[in-house]
C-alpha positions in Angstrom: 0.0 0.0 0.0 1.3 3.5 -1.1 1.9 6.0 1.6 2.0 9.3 -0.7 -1.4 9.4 -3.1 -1.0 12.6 -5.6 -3.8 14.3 -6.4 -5.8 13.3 -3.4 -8.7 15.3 -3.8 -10.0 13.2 -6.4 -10.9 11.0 -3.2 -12.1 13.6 -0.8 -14.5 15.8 -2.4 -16.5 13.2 -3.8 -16.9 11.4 0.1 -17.0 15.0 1.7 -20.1 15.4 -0.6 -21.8 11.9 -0.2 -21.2 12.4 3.2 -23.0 15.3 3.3 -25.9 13.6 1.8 -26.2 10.5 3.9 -24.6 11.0 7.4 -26.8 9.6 9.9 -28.2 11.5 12.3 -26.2 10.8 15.6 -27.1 12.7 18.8 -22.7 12.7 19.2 -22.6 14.2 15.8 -25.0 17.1 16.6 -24.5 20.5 16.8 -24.6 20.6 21.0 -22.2 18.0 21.1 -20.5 18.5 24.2 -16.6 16.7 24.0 -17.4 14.6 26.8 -20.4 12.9 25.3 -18.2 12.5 22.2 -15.3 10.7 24.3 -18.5 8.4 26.0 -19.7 7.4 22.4 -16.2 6.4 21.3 -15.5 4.4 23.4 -18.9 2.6 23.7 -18.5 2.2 20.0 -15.5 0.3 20.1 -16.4 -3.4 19.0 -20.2 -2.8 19.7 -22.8 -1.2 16.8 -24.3 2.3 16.8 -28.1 0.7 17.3 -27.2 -1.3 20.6 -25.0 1.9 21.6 -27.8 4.8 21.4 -30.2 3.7 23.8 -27.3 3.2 26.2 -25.8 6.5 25.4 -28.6 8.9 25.8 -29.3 7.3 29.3 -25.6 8.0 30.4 -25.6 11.4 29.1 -29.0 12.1 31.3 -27.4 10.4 34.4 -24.0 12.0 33.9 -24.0 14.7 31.4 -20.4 16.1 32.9 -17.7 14.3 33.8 -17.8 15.3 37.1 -21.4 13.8 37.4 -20.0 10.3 36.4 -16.8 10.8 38.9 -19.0 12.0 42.2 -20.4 8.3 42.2 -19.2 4.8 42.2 -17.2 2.8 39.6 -19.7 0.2 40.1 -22.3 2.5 38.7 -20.9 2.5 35.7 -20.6 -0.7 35.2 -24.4 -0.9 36.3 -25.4 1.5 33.5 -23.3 -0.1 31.1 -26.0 -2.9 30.5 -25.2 -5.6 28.2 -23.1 -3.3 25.5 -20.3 -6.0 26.2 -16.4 -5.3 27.1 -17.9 -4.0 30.6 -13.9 -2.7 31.4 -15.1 0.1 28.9 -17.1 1.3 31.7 -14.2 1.3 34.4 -12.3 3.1 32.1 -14.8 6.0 31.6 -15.3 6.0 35.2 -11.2 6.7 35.4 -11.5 9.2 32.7 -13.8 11.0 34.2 -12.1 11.1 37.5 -8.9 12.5 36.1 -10.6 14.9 33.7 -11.8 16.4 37.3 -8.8 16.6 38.9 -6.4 17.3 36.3 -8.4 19.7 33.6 -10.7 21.0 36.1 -13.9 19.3 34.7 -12.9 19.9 30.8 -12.0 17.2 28.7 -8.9 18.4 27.1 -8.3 19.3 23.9 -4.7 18.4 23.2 -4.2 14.9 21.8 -0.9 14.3 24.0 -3.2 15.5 27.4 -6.0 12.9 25.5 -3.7 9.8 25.3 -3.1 10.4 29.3 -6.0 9.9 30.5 -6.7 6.6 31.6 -7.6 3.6 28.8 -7.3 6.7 26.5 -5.5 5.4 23.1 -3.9 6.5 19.9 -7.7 6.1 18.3 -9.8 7.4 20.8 -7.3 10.9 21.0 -7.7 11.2 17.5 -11.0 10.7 17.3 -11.7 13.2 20.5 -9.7 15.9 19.1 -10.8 15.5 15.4 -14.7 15.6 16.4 -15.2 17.8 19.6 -12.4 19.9 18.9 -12.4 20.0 14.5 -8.4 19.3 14.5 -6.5 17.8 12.3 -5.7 14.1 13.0 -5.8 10.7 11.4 -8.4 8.4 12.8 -8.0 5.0 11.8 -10.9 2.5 12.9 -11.4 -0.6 11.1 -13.8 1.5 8.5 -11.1 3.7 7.6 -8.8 1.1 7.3 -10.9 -1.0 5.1 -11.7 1.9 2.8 -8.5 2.7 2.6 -7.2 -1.2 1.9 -9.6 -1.2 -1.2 -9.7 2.2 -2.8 -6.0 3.0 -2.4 -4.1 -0.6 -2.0 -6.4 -2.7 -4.5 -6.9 -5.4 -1.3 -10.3 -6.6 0.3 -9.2 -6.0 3.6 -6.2 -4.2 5.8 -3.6 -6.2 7.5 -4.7 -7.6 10.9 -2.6 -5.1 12.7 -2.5 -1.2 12.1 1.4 -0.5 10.3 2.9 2.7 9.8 2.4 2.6 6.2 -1.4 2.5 6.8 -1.1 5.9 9.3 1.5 7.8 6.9 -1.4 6.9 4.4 -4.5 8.7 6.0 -2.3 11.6 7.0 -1.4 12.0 3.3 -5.2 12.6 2.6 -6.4 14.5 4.9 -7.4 18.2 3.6 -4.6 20.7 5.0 -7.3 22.6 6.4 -8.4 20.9 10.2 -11.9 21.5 10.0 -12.2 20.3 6.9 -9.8 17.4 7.5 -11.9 16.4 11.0 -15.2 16.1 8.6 -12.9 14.2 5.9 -12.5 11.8 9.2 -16.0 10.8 10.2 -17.1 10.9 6.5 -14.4 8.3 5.3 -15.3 6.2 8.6 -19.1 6.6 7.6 -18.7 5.6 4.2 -17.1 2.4 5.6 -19.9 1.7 7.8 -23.0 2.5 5.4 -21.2 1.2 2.0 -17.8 0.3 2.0 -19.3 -2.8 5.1 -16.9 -6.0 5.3 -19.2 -8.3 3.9 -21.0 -7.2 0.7 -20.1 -3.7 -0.1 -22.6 -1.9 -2.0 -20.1 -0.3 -3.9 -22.8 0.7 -6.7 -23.4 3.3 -3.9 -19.8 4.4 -3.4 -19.0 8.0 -4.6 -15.5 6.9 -5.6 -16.9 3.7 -7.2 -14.4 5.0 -10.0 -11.0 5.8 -8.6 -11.5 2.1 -6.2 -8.2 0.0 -7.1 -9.9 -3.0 -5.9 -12.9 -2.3 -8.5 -9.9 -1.8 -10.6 -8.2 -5.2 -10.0 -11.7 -6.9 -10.4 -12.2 -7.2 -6.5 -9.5 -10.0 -5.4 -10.8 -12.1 -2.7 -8.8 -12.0 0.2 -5.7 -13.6 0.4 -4.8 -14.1 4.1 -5.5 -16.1 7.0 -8.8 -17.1 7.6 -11.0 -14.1 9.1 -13.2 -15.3 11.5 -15.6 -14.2 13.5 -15.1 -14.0 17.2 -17.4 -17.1 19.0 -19.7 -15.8 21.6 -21.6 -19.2 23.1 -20.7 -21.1 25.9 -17.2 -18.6 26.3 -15.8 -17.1 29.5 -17.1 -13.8 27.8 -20.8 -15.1 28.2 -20.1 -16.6 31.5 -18.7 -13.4 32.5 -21.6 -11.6 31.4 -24.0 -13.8 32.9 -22.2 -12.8 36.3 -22.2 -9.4 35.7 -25.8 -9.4 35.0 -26.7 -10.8 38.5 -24.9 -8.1 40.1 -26.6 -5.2 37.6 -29.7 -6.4 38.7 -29.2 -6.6 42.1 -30.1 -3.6 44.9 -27.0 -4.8 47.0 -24.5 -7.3 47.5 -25.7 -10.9 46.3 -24.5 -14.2 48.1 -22.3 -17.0 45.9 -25.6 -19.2 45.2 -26.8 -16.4 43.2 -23.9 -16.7 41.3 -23.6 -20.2 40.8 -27.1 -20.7 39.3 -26.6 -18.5 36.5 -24.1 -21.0 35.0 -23.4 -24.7 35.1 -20.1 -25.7 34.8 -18.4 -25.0 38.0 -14.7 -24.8 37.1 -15.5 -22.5 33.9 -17.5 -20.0 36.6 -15.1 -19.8 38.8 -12.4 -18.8 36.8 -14.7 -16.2 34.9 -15.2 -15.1 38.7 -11.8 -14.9 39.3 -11.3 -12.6 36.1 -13.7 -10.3 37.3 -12.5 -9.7 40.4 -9.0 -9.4 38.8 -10.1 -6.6 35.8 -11.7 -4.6 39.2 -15.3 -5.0 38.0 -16.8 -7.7 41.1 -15.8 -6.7 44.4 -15.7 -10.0 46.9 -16.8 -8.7 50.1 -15.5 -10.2 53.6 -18.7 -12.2 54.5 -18.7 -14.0 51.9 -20.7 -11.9 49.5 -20.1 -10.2 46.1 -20.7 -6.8 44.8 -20.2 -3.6 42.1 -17.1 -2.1 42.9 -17.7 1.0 45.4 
């Protein structure tokens, strides 16, 4: 994959247009977007999709529309309100965030993308994306949209590596429009065009505004040649053990005792160690009598 693309407005004012036609409507993408419910949507849509998302967003943003709101109350709160969105860590992490925001920054999420990437759980994408979208700068955000676009319309291939490379970041900093409003739009359009058209499994590329210019149209749309890419198995996991846990605790007004627990799930050495993990990732507190609750 080329790292320098000449001419590169070929590519963005046909998306910055068709992005302008189609965008969805997203409460983070409004006008009144504050940066802190921009920073919660990021990263509650990290590996989750914007339907199961919304619902769980706009109750958040009631409950906790600063980040001081979220910091005044318990960690296990969060991970109460979190709900079933999955990856429940996300919500200890916000929790952290929010707490440092309100110490450090004095109740602002900050604006730089070097004070972004130290808040806590904060990374290179979630910066980016912050700093592009709340605060219209001029960053390279690279989620696995972007980098499937960019895979097919500039490098002719069906899909990106498994792991970002530097040749994929030099890449969507060579595109981006040298002016950082622009170039934050450019962002969220090339990722939205990924979402909505450029999808993993069948593209609709009849709807793609640079249908044209794709090299993978080009190249007659090669087939994948990798390892197999498959899809991450949900039933019977740790994951769903895990989450069948968690749920008892959501639920519950208070502590629950250990036969609570062990109901939810049948094989005893399989529970127990998904136990074990969430007491270790700091989302099940074990209390002294024998009890188990939401972090305090």
């Amino acid at each position: 994959m080329t790292t320098a693309v000449p001419n590169a407005v070929r590519y963005t004012e046909p998306i910055l247009g068709w992005y302008a036609e189609h965008a969805r409507d997203l409460p983070w993408r409004a006008p009144d977007a504050t940066p802190w419910g921009i920073l919660v949507s990021e990263v509650m849509l990290q590996q989750t999709p914007v339907a199961r998302v919304l619902p769980i967003w706009r109750r958040w943003m009631e409950r906790w529309p600063t980040p001081a709101a979220l910091a005044a109350e318990p960690s296990g709160e969060a991970v109460r309100a979190w709900g079933r969105l999955g990856y429940p860590r996300r919500a200890l992490r916000l929790h952290a965030c929010a707490v440092a925001i309100t110490e450090r920054h004095g109740g602002q999420v900050p604006s730089s993308y070097e004070a972004l990437r130290e808040l806590p759980g904060i990374g290179a994408y979630t910066a980016a994306a912050v700093a592009s979208f709340a605060y219209r700068q001029r960053h390279a955000v690279l989620d696995t949209n972007v980098r499937r676009v960019l895979a097919r319309l500039i490098g002719g291939v069906e899909y990106p590596p498994r792991s970002q490379t530097a040749a994929e970041v030099a890449l969507a900093e060579s595109l981006l429009p040298h002016d950082a409003p622009t170039a934050a739009r450019w962002s969220v359009a090339i990722m939205e065009l990924g979402a909505l058209v450029c999808t993993a499994r069948n593209p609709r590329c009849v709807d793609c505004p640079v249908l044209a210019e794709c090299a993978w149209q080009r190249a007659g749309r090669p087939a994948y040649d990798g390892p197999p890419r498959r899809g991450q198995a949900y039933a019977g996991t740790d994951r769903q053990c895990r989450g069948r846990l968690l749920a008892v605790l959501r639920e519950a007004d208070g502590p629950v005792e250990k036969a609570a627990l062990d109901v939810v799930w049948s094989d005893p050495i399989q529970r127990e160690r998904a136990l074990d993990g969430l007491i270790a990732d700091g989302l099940v507190d074990p209390l002294e009598d024998g009890r188990y609750a939401l972090p305090s």
